[in-house]
C-alpha positions in Angstrom: 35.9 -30.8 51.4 38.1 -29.3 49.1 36.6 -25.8 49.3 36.9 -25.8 52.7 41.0 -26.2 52.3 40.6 -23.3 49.6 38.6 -21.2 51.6 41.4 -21.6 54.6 44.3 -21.0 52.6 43.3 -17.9 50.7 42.1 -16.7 54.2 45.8 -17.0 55.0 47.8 -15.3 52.4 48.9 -12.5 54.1 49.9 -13.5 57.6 53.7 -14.5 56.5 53.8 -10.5 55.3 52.6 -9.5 58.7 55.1 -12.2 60.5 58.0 -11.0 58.7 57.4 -7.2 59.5 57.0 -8.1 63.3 59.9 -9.8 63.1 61.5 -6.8 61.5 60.4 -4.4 64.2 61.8 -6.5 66.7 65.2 -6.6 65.1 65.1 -3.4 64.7 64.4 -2.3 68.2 67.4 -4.9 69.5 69.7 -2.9 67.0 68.5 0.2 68.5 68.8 -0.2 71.7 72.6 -2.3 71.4 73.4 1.2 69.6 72.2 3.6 72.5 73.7 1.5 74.9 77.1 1.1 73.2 77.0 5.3 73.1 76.9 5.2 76.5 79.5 3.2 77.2 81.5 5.2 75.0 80.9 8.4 77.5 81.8 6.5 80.7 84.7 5.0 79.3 86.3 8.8 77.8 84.9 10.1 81.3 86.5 7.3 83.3 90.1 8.4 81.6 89.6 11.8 81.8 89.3 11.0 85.5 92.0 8.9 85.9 94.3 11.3 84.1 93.2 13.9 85.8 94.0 12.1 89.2 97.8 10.9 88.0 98.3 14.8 87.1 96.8 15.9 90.5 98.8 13.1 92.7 102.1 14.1 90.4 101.5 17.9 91.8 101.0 17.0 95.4 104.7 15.4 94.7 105.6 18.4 92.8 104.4 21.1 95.0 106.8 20.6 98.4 109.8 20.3 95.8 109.2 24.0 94.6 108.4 24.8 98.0 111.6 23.9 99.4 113.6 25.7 96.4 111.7 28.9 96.4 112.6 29.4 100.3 116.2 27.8 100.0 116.5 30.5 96.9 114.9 33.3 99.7 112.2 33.7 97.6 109.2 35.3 99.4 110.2 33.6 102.9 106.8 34.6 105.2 103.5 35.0 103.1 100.7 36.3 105.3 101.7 34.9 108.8 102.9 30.9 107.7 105.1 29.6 109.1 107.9 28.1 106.9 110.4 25.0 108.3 114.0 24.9 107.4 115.7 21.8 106.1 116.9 20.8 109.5 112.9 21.3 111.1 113.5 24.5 112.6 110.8 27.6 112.2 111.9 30.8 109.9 
């Protein structure tokens, strides 16, 4: 009986080796893939601001743009440019 429990033990020496190294490669596939993943949430979140900034610049220039309108033509700057038609302050046409 007692070389039957030798014979099972020595036959299973090397499984805690193998164990630990698929424990290993599974660790290291979960850090691997939390990596990638965190890159890419890096690039939407600079893509998102440049967006966003890029929206506030555009809405401050639609807000912008009638202002220097209004003070080129008051100035007489360039008054008709290719058949538009301009309105004075008080909603008359040029």
């Amino acid at each position: 009986m007692r070389s039957g429990l030798n014979t099972t033990l020595h036959s299973e020496e090397g499984s805690m080796i193998v164990i630990a190294l698929l424990v290993l490669v599974i660790l290291t596939l979960i850090g691997a893939s939390i990596t990638s993943r965190t890159q890419v949430e890096i690039q939407i979140s600079g893509n998102d601001s440049f967006h966003r900034m890029a929206f506030h610049l555009a809405d401050s220039g639609t807000s912008a743009a009638p202002k220097v309108i209004s003070t080129c033509l008051d100035a007489g700057l360039q008054e008709n440019i290719d058949g538009v038609k301009y309105l004075k302050p008080d909603g008359r046409r040029r």
